[in-house]
C-alpha positions as CSV (number, residue, x, y, z in Angstrom):
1,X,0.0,0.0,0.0
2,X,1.3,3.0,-0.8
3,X,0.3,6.5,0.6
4,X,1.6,9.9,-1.2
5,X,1.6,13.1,0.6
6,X,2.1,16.1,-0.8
7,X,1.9,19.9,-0.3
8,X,4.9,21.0,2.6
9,X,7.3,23.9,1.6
10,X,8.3,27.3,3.1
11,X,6.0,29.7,4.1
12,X,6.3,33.0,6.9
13,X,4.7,32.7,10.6
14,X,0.9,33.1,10.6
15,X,0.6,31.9,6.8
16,X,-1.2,28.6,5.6
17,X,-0.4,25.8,3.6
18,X,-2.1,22.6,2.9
19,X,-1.6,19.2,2.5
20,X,-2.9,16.1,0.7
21,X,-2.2,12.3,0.7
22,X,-4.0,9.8,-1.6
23,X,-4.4,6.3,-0.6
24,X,-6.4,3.1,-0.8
25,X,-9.9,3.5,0.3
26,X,-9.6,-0.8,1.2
27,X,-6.9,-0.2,3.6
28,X,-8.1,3.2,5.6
29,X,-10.2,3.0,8.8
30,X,-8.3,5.7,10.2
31,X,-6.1,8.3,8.4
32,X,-3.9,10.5,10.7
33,X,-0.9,13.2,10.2
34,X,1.9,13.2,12.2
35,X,4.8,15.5,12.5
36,X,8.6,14.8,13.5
37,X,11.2,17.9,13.9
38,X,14.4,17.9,13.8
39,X,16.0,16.0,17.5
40,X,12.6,15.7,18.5
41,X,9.7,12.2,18.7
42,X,7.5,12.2,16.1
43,X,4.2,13.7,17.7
44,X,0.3,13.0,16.8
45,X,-1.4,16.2,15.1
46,X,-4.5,15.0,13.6
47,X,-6.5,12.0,12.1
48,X,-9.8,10.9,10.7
49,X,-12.3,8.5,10.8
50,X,-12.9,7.3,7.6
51,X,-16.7,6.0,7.0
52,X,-17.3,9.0,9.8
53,X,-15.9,11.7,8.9
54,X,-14.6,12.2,12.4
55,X,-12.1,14.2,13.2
56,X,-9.5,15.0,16.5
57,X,-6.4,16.9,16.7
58,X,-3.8,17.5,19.2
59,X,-3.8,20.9,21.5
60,X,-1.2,22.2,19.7
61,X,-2.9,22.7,16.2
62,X,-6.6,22.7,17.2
63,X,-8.5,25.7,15.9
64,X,-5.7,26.0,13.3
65,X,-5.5,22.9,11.3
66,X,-8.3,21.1,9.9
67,X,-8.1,17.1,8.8
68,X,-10.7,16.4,6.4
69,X,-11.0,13.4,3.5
70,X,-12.4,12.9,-0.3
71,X,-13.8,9.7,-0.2
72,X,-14.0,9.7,-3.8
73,X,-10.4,10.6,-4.3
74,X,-9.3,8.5,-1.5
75,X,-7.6,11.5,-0.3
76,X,-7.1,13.1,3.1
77,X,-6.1,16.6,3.5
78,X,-4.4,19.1,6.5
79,X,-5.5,22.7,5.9
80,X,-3.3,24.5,8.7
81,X,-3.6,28.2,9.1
82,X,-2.2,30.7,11.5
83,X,1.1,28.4,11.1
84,X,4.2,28.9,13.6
85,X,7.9,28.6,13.7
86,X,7.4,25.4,15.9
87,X,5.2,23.6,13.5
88,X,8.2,23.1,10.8
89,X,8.8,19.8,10.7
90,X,8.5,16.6,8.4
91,X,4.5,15.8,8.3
92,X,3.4,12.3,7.5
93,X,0.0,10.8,6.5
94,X,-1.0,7.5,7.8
95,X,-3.2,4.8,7.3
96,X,-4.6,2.5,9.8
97,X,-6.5,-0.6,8.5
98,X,-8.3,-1.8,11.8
99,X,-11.2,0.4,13.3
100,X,-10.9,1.5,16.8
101,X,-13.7,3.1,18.4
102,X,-11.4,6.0,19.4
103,X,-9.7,7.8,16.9
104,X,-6.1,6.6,17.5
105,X,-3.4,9.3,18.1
106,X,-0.8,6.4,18.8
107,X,1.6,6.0,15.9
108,X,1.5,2.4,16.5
109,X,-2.1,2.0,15.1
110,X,-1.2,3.4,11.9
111,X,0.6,0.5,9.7
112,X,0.7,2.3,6.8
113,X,2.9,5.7,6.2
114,X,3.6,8.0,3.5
115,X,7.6,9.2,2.5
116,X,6.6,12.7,4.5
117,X,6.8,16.3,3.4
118,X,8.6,19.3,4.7
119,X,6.6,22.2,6.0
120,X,9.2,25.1,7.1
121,X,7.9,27.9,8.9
122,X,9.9,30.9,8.9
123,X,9.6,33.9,11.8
């Protein structure tokens, strides 16, 4: 299975920038994007259920980023706004092909992951 995200680059404090990742539809009961700086874990952002709609983020980006899904494109997207120096870092989609009845922020849920893509945000 292969998941292909898309969208990072270099943008100033309090800009926006959005990303995609396309997937297989079989394979997704949860899609979620997680970031990993530079020296630093990789940490939960966001994810989504996918025959829901459902959607949860971590305190950091909530009421900035939004997770949403095409179901017809087998896409998920991250719209974040408002961005900030500390939210450069590599983002990755995921794919998690068991349903859990809480959205799973834990990385070990997801058994599917994208290359990643850079999102720089300068100050």
């Amino acid at each position: 299975v292969q998941l292909q995200a898309s969208g990072g680059g270099l943008v100033q404090a309090g800009g926006s920038l959005g990303l995609s990742c396309a997937g297989r539809t079989l394979v997704m009961d949860h899609m979620g994007w997680f970031r990993q700086a530079p020296g630093k874990d990789r940490e939960y952002v966001a994810a989504i259920t996918w025959r829901s709609g459902f959607s949860e983020y971590a305190d950091s980006v909530k009421g900035r980023f939004t997770i949403s899904r095409d179901r017809a494109k087998n896409t998920v997207y991250l719209q974040m706004n408002n961005l900030k120096p500390e939210d450069s870092a590599v983002y990755y989609c995921a794919a998690a092909s068991a349903y859990y009845p809480l959205t799973p922020r834990r990385a070990e849920r997801y058994n599917y992951w994208g290359q990643g893509t850079l999102v720089t945000v300068s100050s």
